[in-house]
C-alpha positions as CSV (number, residue, x, y, z in Angstrom):
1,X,-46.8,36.4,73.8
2,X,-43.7,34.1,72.4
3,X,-40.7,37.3,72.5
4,X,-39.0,34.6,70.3
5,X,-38.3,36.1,66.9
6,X,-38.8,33.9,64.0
7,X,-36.4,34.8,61.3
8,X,-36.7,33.6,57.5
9,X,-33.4,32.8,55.6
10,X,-34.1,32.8,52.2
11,X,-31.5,31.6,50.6
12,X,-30.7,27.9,49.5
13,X,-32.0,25.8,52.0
14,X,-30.3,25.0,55.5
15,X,-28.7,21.7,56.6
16,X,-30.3,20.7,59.7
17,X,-28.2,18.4,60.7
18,X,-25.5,21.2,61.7
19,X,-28.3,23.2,63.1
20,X,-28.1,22.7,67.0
21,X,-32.4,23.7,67.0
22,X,-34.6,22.3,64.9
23,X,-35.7,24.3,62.0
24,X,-39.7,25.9,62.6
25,X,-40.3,25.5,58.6
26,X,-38.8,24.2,55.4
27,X,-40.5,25.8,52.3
28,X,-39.2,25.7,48.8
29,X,-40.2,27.9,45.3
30,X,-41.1,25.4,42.9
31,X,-40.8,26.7,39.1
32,X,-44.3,27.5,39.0
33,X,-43.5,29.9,41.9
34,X,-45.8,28.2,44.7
35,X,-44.5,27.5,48.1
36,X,-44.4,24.0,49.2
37,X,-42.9,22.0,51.8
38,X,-39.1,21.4,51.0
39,X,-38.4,18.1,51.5
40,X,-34.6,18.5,49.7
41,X,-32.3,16.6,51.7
42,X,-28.7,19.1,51.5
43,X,-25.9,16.9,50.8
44,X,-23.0,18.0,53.2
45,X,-21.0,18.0,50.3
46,X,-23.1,20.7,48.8
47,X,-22.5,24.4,49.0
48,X,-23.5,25.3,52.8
49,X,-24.4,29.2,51.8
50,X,-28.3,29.0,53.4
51,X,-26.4,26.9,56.5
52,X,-23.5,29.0,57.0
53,X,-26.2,32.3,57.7
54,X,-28.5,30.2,59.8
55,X,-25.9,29.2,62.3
56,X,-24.1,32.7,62.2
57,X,-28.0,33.8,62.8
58,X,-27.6,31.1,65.7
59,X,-24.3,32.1,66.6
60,X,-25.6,35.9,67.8
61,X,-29.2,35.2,68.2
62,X,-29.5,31.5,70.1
63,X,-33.0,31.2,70.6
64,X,-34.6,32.9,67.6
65,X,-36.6,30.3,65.6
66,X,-35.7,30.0,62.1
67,X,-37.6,29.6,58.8
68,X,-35.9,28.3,55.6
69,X,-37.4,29.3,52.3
70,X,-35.3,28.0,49.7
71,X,-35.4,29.9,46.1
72,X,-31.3,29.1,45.1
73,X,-30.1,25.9,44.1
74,X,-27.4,24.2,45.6
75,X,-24.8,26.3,43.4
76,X,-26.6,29.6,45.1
77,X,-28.2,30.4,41.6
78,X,-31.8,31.2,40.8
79,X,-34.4,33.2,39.5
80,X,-35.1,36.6,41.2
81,X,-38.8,36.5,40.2
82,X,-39.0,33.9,43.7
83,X,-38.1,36.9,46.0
84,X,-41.8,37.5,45.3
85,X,-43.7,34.6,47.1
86,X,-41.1,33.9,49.7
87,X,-41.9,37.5,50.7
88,X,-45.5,37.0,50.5
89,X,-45.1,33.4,52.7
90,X,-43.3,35.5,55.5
91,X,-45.9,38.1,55.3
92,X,-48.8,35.8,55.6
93,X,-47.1,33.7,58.3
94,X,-46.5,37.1,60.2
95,X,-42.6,36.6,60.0
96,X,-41.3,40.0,60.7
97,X,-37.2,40.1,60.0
98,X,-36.2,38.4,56.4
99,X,-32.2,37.3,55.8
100,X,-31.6,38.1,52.4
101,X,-27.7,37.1,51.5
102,X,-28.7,37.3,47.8
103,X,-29.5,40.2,45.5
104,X,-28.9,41.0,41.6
105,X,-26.9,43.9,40.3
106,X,-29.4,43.8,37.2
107,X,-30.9,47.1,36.9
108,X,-33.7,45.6,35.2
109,X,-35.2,44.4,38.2
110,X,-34.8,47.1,39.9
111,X,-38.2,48.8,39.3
112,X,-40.1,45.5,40.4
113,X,-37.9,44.6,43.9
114,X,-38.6,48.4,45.1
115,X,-42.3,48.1,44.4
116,X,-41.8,44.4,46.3
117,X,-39.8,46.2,48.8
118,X,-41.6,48.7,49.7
119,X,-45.1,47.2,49.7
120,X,-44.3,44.3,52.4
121,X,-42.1,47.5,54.3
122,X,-45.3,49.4,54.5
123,X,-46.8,46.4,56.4
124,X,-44.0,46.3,59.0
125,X,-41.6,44.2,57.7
126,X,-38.2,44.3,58.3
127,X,-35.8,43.2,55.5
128,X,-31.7,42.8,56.1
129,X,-29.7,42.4,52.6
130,X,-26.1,41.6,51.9
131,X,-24.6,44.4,48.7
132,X,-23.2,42.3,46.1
133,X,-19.4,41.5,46.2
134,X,-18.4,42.6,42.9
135,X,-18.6,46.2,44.3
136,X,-21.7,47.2,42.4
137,X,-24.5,48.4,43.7
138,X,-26.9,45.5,44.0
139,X,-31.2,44.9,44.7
140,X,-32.4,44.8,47.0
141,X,-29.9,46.0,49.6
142,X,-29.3,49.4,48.5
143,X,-32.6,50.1,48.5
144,X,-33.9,52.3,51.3
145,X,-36.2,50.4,52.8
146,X,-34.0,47.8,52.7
147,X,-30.8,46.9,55.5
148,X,-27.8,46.9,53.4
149,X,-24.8,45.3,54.8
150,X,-21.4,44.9,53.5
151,X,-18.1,43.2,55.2
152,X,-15.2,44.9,56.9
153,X,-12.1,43.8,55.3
154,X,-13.4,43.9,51.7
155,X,-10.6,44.3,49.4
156,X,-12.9,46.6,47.3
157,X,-12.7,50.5,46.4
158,X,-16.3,50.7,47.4
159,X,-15.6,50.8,51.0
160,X,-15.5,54.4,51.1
161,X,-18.5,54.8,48.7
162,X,-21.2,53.0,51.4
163,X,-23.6,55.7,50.6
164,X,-23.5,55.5,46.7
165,X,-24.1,51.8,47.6
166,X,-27.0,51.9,50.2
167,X,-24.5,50.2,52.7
168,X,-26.1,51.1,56.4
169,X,-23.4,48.9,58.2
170,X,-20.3,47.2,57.5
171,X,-19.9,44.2,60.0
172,X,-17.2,41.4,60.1
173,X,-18.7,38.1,57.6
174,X,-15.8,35.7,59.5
175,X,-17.4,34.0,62.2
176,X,-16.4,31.1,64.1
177,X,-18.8,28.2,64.0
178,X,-19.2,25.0,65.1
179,X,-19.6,21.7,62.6
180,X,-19.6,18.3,64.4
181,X,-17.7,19.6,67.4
182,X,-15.0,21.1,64.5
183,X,-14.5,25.3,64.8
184,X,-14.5,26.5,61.0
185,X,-14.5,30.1,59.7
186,X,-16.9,31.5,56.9
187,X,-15.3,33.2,54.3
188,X,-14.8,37.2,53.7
189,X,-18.6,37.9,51.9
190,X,-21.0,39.7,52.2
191,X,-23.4,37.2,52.4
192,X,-22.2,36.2,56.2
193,X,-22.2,39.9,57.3
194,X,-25.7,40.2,56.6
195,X,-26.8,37.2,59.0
196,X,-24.7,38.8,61.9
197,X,-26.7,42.3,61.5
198,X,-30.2,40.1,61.3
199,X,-29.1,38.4,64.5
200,X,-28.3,41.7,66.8
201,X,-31.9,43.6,64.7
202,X,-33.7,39.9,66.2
203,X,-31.9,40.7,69.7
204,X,-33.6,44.3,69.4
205,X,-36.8,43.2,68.4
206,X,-37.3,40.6,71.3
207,X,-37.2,43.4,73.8
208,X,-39.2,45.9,71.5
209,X,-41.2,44.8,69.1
210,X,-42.2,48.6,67.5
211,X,-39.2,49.8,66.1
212,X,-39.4,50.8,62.6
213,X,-37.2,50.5,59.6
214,X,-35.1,53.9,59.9
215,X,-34.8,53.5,63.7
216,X,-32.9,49.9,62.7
217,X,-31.2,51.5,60.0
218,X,-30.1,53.7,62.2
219,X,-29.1,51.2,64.7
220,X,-27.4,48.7,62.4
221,X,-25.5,51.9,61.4
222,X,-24.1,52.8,64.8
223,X,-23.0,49.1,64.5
224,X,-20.9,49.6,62.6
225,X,-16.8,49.3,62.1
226,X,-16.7,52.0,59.6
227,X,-18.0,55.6,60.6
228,X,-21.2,56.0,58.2
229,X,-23.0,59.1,57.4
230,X,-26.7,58.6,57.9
231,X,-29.8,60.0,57.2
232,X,-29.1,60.7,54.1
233,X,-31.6,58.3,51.6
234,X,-32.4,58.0,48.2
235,X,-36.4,58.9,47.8
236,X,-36.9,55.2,46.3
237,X,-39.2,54.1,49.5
238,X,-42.7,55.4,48.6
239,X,-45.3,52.7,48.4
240,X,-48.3,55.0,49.0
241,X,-48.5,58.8,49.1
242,X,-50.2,61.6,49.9
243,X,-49.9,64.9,47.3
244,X,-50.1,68.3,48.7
245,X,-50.1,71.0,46.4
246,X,-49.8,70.8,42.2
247,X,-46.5,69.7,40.5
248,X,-45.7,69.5,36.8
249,X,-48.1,68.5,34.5
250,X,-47.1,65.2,32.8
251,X,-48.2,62.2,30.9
252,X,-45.7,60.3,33.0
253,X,-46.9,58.0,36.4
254,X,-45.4,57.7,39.6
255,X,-43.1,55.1,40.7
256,X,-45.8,54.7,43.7
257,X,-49.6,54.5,44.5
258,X,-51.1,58.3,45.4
259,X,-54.4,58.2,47.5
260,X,-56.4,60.9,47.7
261,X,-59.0,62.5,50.0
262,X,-58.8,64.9,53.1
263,X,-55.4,64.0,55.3
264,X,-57.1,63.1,58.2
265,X,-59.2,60.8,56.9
266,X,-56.6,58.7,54.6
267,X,-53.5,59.1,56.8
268,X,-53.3,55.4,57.7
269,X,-53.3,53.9,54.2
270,X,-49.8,56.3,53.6
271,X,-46.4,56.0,54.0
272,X,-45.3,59.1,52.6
273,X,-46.1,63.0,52.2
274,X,-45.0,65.0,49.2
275,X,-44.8,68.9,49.8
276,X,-44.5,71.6,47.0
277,X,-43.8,74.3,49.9
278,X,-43.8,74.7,53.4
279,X,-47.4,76.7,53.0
280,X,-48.4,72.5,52.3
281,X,-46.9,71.7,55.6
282,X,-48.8,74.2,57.9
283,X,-50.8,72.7,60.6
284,X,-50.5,69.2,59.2
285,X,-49.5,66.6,61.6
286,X,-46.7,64.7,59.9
287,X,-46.7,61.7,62.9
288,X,-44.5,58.8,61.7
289,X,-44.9,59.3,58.1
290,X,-41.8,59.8,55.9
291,X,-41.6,63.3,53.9
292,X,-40.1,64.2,49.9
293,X,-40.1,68.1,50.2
294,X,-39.7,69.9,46.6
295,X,-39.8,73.4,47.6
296,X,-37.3,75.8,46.5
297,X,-36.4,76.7,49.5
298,X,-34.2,74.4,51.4
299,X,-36.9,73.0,54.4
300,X,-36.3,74.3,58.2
301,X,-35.7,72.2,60.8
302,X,-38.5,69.9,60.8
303,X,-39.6,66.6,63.0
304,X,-39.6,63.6,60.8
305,X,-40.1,60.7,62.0
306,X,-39.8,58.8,59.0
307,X,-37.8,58.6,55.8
308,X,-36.3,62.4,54.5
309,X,-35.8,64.2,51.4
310,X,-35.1,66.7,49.5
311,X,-32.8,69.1,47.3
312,X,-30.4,69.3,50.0
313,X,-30.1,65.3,50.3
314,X,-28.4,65.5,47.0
315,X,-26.1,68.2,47.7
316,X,-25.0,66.4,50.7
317,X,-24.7,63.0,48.6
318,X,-22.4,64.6,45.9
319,X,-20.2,66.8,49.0
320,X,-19.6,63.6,50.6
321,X,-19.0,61.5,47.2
322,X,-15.1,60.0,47.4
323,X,-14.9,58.2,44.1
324,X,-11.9,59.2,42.5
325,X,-12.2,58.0,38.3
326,X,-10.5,59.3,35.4
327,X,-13.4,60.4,33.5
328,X,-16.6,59.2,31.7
329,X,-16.4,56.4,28.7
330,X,-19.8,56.2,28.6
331,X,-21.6,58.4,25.8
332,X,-23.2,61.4,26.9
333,X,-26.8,62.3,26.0
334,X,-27.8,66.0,26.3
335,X,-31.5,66.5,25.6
336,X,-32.3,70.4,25.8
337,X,-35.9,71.2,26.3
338,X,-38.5,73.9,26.2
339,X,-40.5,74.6,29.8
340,X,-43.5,73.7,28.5
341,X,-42.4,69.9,26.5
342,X,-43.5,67.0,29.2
343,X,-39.6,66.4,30.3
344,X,-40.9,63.7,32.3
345,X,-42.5,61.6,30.1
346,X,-39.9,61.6,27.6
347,X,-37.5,60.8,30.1
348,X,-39.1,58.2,31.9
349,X,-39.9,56.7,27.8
350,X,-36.3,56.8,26.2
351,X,-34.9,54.6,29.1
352,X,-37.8,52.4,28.4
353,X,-36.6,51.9,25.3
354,X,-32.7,51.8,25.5
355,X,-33.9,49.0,29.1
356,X,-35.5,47.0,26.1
357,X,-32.5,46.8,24.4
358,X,-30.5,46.0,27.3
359,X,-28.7,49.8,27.9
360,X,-29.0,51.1,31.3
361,X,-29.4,55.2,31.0
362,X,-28.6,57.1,34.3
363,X,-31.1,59.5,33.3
364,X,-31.1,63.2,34.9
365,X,-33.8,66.0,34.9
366,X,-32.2,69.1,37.0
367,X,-36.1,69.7,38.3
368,X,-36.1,67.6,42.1
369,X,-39.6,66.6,41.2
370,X,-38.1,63.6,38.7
371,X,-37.5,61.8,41.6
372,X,-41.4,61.2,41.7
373,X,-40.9,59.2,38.7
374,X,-37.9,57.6,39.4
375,X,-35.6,59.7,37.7
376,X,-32.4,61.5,39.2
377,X,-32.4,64.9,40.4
378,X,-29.0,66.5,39.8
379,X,-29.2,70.3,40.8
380,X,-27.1,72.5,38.2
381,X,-23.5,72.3,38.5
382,X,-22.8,76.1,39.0
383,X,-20.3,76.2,42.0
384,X,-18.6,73.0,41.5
385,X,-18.1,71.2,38.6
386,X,-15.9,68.7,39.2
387,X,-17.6,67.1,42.4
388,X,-20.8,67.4,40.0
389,X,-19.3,65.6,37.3
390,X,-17.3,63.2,39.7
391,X,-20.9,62.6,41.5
392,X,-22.4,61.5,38.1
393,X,-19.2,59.2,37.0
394,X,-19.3,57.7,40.5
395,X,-23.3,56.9,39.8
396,X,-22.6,55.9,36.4
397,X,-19.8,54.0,37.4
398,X,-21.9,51.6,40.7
399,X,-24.6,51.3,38.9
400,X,-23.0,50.1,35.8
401,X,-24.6,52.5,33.1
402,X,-24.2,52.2,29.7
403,X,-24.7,56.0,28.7
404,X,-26.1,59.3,30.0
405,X,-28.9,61.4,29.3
406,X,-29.1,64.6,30.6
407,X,-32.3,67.2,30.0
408,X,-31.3,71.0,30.7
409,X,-33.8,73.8,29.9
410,X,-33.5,74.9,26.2
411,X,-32.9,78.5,27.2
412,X,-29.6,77.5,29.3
413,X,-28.6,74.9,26.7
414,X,-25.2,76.9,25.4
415,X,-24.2,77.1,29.1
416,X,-24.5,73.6,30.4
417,X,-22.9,72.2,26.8
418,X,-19.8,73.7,28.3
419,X,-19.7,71.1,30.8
420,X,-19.7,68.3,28.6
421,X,-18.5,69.9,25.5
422,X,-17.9,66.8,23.5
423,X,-21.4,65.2,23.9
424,X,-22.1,62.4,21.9
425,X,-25.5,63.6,21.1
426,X,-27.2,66.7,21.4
427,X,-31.3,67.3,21.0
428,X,-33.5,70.2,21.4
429,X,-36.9,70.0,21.6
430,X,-38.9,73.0,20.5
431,X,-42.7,73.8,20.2
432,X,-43.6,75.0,17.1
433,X,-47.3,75.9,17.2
434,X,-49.1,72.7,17.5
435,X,-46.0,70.7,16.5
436,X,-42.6,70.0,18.3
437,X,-39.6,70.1,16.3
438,X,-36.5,67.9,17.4
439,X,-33.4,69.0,16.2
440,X,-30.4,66.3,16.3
441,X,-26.6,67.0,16.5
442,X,-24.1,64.3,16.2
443,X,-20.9,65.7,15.5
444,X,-20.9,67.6,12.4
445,X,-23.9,65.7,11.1
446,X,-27.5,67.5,12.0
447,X,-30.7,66.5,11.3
448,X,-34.3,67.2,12.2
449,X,-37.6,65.8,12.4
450,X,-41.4,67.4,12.9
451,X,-43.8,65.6,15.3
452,X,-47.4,67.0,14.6
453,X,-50.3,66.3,17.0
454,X,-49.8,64.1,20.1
455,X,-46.6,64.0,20.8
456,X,-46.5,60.0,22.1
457,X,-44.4,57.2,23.0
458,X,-44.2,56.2,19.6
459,X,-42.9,59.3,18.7
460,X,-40.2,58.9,21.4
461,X,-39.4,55.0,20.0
462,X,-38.6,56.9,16.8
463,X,-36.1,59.4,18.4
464,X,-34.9,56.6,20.5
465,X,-34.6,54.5,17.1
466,X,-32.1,57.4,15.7
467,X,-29.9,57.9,18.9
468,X,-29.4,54.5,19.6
469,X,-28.5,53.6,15.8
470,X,-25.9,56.6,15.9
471,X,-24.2,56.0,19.0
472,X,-23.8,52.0,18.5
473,X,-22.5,52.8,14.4
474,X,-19.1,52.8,15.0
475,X,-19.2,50.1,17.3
476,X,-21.2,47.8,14.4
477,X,-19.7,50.1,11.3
């Protein structure tokens, strides 16, 4: 067998006449999203972004073979929407390690890139991504199943905040290359740290072709010029999972595919098991699969091979938070429901809504089984509630939200208002026989509305409708 890795940069195309080997492939995106041969000659002249990571890749890796799929134009701009068939090329070419010195700090497209992401990860491949450089947290490298690299040096606050970030390593990005027998230096980015870590993972994978994404996290981590905390992930990686035991009833669907059946028989079409209780775990062979444990209970010591979470992973995420902000100007959303109202599903609807519009809602349940639908799991801020609150400005603050809604159980409602007494907006959802009654507080000004019968997402547009109009009328008078 060839031990020599092939490596895809997609980026903006790649310049072969400073390349000292010849390029294995040149494919381009054209704008009706098919691969093709790229026969774009780069003008020297032209921004060397794609160029620059290829002989960095070079630099580290000399006799990988490279693959140049071009989705940017020669400014570096384009259309995230190509991230789709370059990864399928690479998949269908077997190309195993992907350069990705691009990403978008939408959160719109964040939903689509993990479901990418962690499809063409569940088939083995191995995907290294440079964080954004305006400090935000950026798709796809902070995703899990993703290599997120950022640069030493960075004149950034972040550098302290890699976790909130999904930063695994942070690596030089000034290298010392060779153009027509001339030494230049690429610049301090992101971009050209990402290359460097692709270059040492391709080094790995020549002598060992079986290592798995969290073993190369874990070894891009040690890496390293920054001490980083691993093993601690968000549960975004799911591409198919295995249920045991009964959760919450709700209308709402999983960010992933479930498959059903007995364990031994559909263990190989899985990535993931989800576990309501230890009792679930007994006698089941885990193997390499990657576990999201809901008990109450925090889980004993347990051999994972894979991917890890569970209440504790939060705890540890807001004890080891450092952002240091002066508060939250964002408005604050507090939703309090009844046990027995799908939380879920109205959750999971409202930021559907306020997403159409363009607001990005860091939306919280305090129940860890949220996380199933994508939600965050904040547990209640009794000890604490400073870090908590510092935890949620430092989310709100990376991921660039626009407001906060938060759902507390109806019962507790009085208690958790003292944490954010001067909410913008305060709900509470009560079952009234076959109805549900919302009651809305703004202020002094309450109001409140009856849903009879199916209480559906167009019942939730309509609450949505109200909040949204309220918190944007002094802004539009």
């Amino acid at each position: 067998m060839d031990k020599d890795i092939r490596v895809a940069i997609i980026d903006n195309g790649i310049n072969e006449h400073l390349i000292k080997r010849r390029i294995e492939k040149n494919i381009a995106i054209d704008e009706n999203g098919i691969c093709i041969a790229d026969t774009k000659n780069i003008d020297q002249q032209q921004f060397q972004h794609g160029t620059n990571c290829a002989m960095i890749l070079e630099k580290y890796c000399p006799d990988c073979r490279l693959v140049s799929i071009r989705i940017l134009d020669e400014n570096g701009e384009g259309a995230i929407k190509n991230i789709y068939p370059a990864l399928k090329w690479c998949y269908n070419n077997q190309i195993c390690l992907v350069n990705l010195s691009l990403g978008t700090a939408d959160f719109r497209d964040y939903e689509k890139l993990r479901c990418l992401i962690n499809e063409y990860a569940a088939k083995g491949m191995i995907i290294v991504a440079a964080t954004a450089n305006s400090g935000f947290v950026s798709y796809p490298a902070s995703l899990t199943n993703v290599i997120g690299v950022a640069t030493t040096d960075s004149p950034l606050d972040y550098c302290k905040d890699y976790m909130q970030m999904g930063i695994d390593t942070v690596v030089p990005s000034v290298h010392t290359i060779r153009v027509h027998n001339v030494e230049i230096s690429t610049s301090l980015s992101n971009s050209y740290a990402a290359p460097y870590i692709s270059a040492l993972i391709a080094n790995k994978l020549k002598a060992n072709r079986t290592f798995e994404i969290k073993s190369l996290k874990r070894y891009a981590s040690e890496q390293s010029q920054l001490h980083m905390i691993s093993g601690i992930y968000e549960p975004d990686w799911v591409y198919r999972a295995y249920v045991l035991g009964i959760g919450t009833a709700s209308k709402a669907k999983h960010y992933f595919e479930t498959v059903t059946g007995k364990y031994e028989e559909v263990q190989e079409e899985i990535d993931t098991i989800i576990a309501f209780s230890m009792a679930d775990l007994e006698n089941l062979e885990i193997g390499n699969k990657s576990l999201i444990y809901l008990g109450k209970n925090d889980v004993p010591k347990i051999n994972v091979q894979g991917f890890f979470w569970s209440r504790e992973t939060r705890q540890q995420q807001i004890i080891n938070n450092h952002y240091q902000g002066n508060g939250l100007d964002v408005p604050v959303v507090i939703l309090a429901m009844e046990s027995t109202i799908d939380s879920y599903y109205i959750l999971i609807e409202l930021k559907k809504y306020f997403a159409n519009d363009g607001y990005n809602a860091y939306t919280v349940s305090m129940e860890p089984e949220c996380v199933l639908y994508g939600l965050e799991y904040m547990p209640e801020p009794a000890s604490d509630q400073e870090t908590w609150k510092k935890f949620i400005e430092s989310q709100i603050f990376y991921k660039q939200g626009d407001l906060l809604i938060w759902c507390v159980p109806l019962e507790d409602r009085a208690k958790f208002l003292k944490i954010y007494p001067d909410c913008d907006v305060e709900i509470c959802f009560c079952n009234e026989g076959e109805n549900i009654v919302v009651k809305f507080s703004f202020e002094e000004e309450k109001a409140e509305k009856k849903f009879s019968g199916l209480f559906d997402s167009k019942a939730i547009e309509e609450i949505y409708r109200i909040i949204e109009t309220k918190l944007t009328e002094d802004e539009y008078g």
